[in-house]
C-alpha positions as CSV (number, residue, x, y, z in Angstrom):
1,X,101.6,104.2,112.4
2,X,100.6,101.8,109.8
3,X,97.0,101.5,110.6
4,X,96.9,105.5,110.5
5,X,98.7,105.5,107.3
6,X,95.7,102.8,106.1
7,X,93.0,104.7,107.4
8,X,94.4,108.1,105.4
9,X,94.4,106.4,102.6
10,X,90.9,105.6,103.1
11,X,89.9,109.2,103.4
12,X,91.9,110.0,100.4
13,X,89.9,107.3,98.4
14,X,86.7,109.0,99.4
15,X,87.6,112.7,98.5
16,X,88.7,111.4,95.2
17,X,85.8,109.2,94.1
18,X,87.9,106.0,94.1
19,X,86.2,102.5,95.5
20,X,89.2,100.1,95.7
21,X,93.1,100.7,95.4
22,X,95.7,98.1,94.4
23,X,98.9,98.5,95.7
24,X,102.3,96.6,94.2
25,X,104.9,98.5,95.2
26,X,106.6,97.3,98.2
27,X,107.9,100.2,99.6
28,X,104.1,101.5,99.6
29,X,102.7,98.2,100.3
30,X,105.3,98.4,103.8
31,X,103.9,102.4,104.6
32,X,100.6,101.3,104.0
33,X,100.5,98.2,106.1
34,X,103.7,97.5,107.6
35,X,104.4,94.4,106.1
36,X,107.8,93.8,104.0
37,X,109.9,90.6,102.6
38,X,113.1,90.8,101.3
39,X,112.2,89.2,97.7
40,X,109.8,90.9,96.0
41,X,108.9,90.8,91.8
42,X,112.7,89.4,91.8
43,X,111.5,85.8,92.2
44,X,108.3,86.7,89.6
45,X,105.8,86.6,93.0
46,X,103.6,89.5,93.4
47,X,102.3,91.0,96.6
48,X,99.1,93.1,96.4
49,X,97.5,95.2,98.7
50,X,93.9,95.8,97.9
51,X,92.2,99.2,99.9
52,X,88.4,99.4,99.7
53,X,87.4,102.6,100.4
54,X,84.5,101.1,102.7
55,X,85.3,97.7,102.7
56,X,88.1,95.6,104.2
57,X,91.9,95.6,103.1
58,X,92.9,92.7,102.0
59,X,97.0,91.7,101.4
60,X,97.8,89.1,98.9
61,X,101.1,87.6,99.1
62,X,103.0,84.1,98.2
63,X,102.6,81.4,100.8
64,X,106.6,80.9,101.4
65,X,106.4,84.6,103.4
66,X,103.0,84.1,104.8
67,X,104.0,83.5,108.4
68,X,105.8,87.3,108.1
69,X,102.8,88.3,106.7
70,X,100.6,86.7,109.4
71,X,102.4,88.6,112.7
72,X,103.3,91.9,110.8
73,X,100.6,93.3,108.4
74,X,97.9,95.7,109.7
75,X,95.5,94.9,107.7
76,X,91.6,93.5,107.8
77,X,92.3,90.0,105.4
78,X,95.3,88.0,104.3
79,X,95.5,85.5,101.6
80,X,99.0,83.3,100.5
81,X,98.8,82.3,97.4
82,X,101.0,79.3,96.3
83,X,103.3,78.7,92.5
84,X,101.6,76.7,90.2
85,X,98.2,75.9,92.6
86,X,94.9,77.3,91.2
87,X,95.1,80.9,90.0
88,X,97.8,81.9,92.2
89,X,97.9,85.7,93.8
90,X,94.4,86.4,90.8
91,X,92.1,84.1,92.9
92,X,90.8,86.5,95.3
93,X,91.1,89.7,93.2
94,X,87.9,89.9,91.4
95,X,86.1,89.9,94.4
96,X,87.5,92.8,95.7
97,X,86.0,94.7,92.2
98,X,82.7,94.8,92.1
99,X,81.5,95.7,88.3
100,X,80.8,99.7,88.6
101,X,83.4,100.3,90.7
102,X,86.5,102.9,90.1
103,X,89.6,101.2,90.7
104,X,93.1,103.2,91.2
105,X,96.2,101.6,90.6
106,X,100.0,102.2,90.0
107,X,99.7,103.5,86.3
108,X,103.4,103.1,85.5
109,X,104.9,101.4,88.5
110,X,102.2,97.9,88.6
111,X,104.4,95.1,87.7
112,X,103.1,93.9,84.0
113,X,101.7,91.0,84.8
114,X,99.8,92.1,87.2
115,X,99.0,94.6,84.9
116,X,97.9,92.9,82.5
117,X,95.3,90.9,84.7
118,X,93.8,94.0,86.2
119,X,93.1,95.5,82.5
120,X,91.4,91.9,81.7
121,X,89.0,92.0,84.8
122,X,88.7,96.4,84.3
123,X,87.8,98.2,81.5
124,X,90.4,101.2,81.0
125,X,87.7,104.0,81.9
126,X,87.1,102.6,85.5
127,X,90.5,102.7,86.2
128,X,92.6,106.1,87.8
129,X,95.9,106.3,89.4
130,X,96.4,106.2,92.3
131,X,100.4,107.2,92.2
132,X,99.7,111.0,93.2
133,X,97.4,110.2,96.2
134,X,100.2,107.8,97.4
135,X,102.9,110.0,96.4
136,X,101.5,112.8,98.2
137,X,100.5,110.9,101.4
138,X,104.5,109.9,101.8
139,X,105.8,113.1,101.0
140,X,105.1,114.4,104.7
141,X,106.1,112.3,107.6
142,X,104.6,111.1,111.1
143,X,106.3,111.5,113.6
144,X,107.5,107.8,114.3
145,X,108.7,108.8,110.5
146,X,110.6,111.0,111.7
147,X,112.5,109.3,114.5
148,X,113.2,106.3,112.3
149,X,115.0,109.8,109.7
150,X,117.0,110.5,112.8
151,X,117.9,106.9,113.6
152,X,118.7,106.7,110.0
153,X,121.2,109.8,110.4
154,X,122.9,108.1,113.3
155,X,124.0,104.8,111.1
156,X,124.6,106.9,108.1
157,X,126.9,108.6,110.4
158,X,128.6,105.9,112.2
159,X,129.0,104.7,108.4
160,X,131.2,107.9,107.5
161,X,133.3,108.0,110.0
162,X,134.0,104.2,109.4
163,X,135.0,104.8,106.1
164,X,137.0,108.3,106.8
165,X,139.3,105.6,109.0
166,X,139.5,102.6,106.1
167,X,140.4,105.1,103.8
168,X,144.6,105.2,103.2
169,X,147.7,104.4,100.7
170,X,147.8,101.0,99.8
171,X,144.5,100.4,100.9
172,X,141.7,98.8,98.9
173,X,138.7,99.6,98.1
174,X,136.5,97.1,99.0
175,X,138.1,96.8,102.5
176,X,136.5,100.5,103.1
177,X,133.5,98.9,102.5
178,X,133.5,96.0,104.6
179,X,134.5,98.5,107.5
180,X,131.6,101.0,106.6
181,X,129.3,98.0,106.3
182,X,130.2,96.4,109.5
183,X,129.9,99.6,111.6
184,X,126.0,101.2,110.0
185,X,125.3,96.8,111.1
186,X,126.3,97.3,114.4
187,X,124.8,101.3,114.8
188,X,121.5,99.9,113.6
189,X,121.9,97.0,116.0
190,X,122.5,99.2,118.6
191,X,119.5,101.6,118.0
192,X,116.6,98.4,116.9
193,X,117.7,97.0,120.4
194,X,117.5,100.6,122.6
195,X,113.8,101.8,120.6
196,X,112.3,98.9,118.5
197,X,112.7,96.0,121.0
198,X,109.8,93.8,119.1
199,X,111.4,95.1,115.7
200,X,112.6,91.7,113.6
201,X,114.2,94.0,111.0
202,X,117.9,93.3,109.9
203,X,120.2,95.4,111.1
204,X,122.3,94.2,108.4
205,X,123.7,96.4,105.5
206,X,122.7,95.1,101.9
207,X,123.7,97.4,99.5
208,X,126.9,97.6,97.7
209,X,128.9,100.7,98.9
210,X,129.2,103.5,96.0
211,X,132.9,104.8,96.4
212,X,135.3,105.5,94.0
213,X,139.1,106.8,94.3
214,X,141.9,108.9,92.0
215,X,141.1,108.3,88.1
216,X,138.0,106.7,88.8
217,X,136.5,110.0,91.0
218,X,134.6,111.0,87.9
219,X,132.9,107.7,87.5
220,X,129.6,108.9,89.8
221,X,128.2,105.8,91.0
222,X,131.1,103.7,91.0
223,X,130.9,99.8,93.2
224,X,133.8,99.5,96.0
225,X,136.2,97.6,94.0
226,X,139.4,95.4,94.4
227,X,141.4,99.4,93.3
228,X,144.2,100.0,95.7
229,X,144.0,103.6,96.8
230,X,147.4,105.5,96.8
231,X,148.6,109.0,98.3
232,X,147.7,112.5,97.3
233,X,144.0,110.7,95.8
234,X,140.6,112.3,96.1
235,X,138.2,109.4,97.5
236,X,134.5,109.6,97.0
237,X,132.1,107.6,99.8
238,X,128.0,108.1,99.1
239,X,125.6,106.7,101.6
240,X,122.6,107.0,99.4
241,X,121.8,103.3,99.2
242,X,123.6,101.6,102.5
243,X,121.7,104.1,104.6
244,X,118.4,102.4,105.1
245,X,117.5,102.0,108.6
246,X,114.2,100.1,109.5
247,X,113.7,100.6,106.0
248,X,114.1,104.4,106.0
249,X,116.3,106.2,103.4
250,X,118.6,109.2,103.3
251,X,121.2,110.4,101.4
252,X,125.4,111.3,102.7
253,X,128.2,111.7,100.7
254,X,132.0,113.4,100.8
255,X,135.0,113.9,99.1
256,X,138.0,113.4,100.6
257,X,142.0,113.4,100.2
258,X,144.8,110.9,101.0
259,X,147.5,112.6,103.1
260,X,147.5,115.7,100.4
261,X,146.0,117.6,97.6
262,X,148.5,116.6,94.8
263,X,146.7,118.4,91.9
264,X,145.3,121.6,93.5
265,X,143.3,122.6,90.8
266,X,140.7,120.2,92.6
267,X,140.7,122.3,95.3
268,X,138.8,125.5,93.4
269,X,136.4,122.5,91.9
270,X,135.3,121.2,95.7
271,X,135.3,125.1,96.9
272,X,132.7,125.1,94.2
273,X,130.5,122.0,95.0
274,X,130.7,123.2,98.8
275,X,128.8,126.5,97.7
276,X,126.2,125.4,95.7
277,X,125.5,123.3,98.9
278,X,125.5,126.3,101.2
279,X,123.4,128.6,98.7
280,X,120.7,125.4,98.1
281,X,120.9,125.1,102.0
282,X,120.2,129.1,102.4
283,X,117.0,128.2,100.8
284,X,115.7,125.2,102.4
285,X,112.4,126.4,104.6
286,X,108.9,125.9,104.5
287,X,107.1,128.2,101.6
288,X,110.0,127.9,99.5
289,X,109.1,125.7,96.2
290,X,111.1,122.9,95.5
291,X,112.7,124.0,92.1
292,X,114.3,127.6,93.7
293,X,116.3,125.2,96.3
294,X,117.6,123.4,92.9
295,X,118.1,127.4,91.0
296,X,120.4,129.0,93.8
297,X,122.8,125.2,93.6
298,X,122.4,125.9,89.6
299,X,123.5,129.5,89.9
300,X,126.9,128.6,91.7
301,X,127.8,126.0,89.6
302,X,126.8,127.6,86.3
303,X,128.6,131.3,87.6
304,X,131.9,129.3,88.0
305,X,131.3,128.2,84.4
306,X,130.1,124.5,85.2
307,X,127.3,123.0,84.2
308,X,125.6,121.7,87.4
309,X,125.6,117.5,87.3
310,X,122.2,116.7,88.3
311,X,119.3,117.8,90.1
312,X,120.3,119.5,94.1
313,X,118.2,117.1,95.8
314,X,114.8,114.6,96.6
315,X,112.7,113.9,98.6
316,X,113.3,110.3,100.6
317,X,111.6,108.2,103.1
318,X,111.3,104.4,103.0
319,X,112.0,104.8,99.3
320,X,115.1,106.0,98.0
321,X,113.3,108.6,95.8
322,X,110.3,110.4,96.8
323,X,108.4,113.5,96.5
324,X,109.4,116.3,95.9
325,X,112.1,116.3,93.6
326,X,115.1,119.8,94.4
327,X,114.8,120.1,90.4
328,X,113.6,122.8,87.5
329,X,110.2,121.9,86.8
330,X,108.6,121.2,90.7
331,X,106.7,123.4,91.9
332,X,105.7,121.3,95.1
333,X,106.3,123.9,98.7
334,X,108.2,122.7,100.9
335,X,106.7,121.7,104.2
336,X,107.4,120.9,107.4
337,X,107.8,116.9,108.0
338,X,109.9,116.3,104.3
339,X,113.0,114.8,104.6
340,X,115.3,115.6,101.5
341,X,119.0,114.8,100.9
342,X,120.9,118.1,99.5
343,X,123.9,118.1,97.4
344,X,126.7,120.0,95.8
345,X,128.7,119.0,93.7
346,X,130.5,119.7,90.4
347,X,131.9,117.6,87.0
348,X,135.4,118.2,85.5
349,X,136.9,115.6,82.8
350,X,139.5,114.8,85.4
351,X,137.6,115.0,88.4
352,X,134.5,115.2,90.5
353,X,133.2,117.0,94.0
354,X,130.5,116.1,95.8
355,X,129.2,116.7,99.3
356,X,125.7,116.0,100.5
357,X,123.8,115.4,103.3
358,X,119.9,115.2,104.6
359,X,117.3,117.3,106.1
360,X,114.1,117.7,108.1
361,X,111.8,120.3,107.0
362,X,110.9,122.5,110.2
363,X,108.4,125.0,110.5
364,X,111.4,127.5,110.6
365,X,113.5,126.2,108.7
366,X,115.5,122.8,108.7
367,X,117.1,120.5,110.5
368,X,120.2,118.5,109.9
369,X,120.4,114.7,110.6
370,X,123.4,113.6,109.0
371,X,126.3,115.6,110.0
372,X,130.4,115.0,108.9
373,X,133.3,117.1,108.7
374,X,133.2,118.8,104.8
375,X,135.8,122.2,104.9
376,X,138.4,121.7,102.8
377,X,141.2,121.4,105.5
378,X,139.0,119.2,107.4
379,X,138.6,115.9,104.3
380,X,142.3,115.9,103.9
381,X,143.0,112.9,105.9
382,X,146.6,113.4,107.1
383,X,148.2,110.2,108.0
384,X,146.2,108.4,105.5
């Protein structure tokens, strides 16, 4: 997968004129050439993949992760560079950039140091970026994508329905946390031992669990705290971060109720959110463009005199945001291999809704690959 990725990327270089690409990012520098570490620009120590267009690829990376580097990269040359010894990762770089040559980097996403370095060694009209080439190389996915989307569906699942069970009066919320934690941990366990035998990723969750419960429902991306949930409380759960699977992304979310629906006003509010899923939904196909998925969730919303809360949807992949974007102002047509997540939801003062969940782009239409119970009678959790 990664060496096909590589050698695309190759091609794309030589359509657009472009001798040598620098990648930084790491979810880029991971599609491109299946490499990863868990500390990145954190600890102030750049990685760089460097792509010559008819040349060798070369990764750059600090010495403490080189033996990761070593069995897992797909590409032509490594170099580990160590803190404080010569000129660190910028030793081998102006090799790689011969003095006519167009280089393409990340315009706005290169860390600044790095940067900064590149602009010394380039001048600015020799350089391009190379941000829409990647972007649009990651927007459709290989197959072995795509099984690693499905995989991804399976521990978001198992994930849900852990914290559907957590959730009840006198409960806390951090202990529906540890339980959706533990059980997307053991589901990816499961699934990296039955299909990626040689895989050394963790099937650990690392990602603090976005929930939040009865006054605090409006508060969108609210941390699992040490709140004690109590009876007749709307509960919000989103999957949008813990769900990474072999370091692929999706996005899940629902709303649900302890025992009962004390103030039933919310009801009409989740009706609401439900629809603007269903009408986005109604439009998710190949051909359609990206920003008429987003209209027909604004329409509902706006025609039950809300103002819709953010964009329906994105693209995702082994970032959490990709393209396209479901939002006025992308034009991009859908095609078949996106994943997107898709949601509804709507913003009270009192209280939110949200349901979402994400999608395969087929070429007749789209398939689902996070599935949970979301009707109205079915997210009250009687005996809760």
């Amino acid at each position: 997968m990664f060496a096909k990725h590589l050698q695309l990327l190759r091609s794309e270089l030589e359509r657009a004129g472009i001798d040598v690409a620098i990648i930084t990012d790491d979810d880029s520098v991971y599609y491109y050439s299946g490499y990863y570490d868990y500390l990145h620009m954190e600890f102030g120590r750049p990685t760089l993949l460097m792509v010559a267009r008819d040349g060798p690829s070369l990764l750059i990376t600090p010495a403490i992760d080189a033996n990761m580097a070593l069995e897992h990269a797909c590409v032509d040359r490594i170099e580990a560079w160590n803190d404080g010894l010569g000129r660190e990762w910028r030793e081998h770089i102006p090799a790689m950039l011969p003095g006519n040559a167009r280089i393409a980097i990340e315009m706005t996403a290169m860390p600044a140091v790095v940067r900064g370095y590149i602009g010394s060694l380039v001048t600015a009209d020799r350089l391009v970026d190379v941000m829409p080439i990647v972007a649009s190389m990651r927007m459709i996915k290989s197959e072995p994508e795509l099984q690693l989307a499905r995989h991804a569906g399976l521990v978001a699942n198992a994930m849900m329905a852990a914290g559907r069970e957590a959730i009840g009066a006198g409960v806390a919320e951090f202990e529906v946390a540890l339980a959706t934690s533990q059980a997307g941990t053991r589901k990816s366990a499961e699934l990296l031992a039955q299909h990626y035998p040689e895989s050394e990723m963790s099937p650990n969750t690392h990602f603090l669990q976005i929930m939040a419960s009865g006054e605090g429902i409006i508060k969108t991306h609210h941390r699992a705290s040490n709140r004690v949930m109590r009876r007749g409380e709307p509960v919000f759960l989103c999957f949008c971060g813990m769900t990474n699977f072999h370091k692929f992304k999706l996005g899940f979310d629902r709303t649900f109720w302890i025992d009962e629906i004390v103030d039933e006003t919310q009801i009409g509010v989740y009706q609401v959110a439900l629809d603007s899923q269903a009408a986005a939904l109604s439009e998710l196909r190949p051909g359609v463009v990206a920003e008429d998925v987003h209209a027909a969730y604004a329409e509902v919303i706006q025609s039950a005199g809300y103002e819709y809360p953010f964009r329906c949807g994105r693209g995702t992949g082994f970032s959490y945001l990709e393209k396209p974007q479901l939002v006025t102002g992308d034009r991009t047509v859908l095609q078949p291999g996106m994943v997107l997540a898709v949601d509804g939801s709507v913003t009270t003062a009192s209280f939110r809704a949200q349901v979402g969940d994400s999608f395969i782009i087929t070429a007749n239409g789209c398939e689902a690959i996070t599935a949970h119970p979301k009707a109205i009678e079915e997210v009250i959790l009687a005996g809760h």
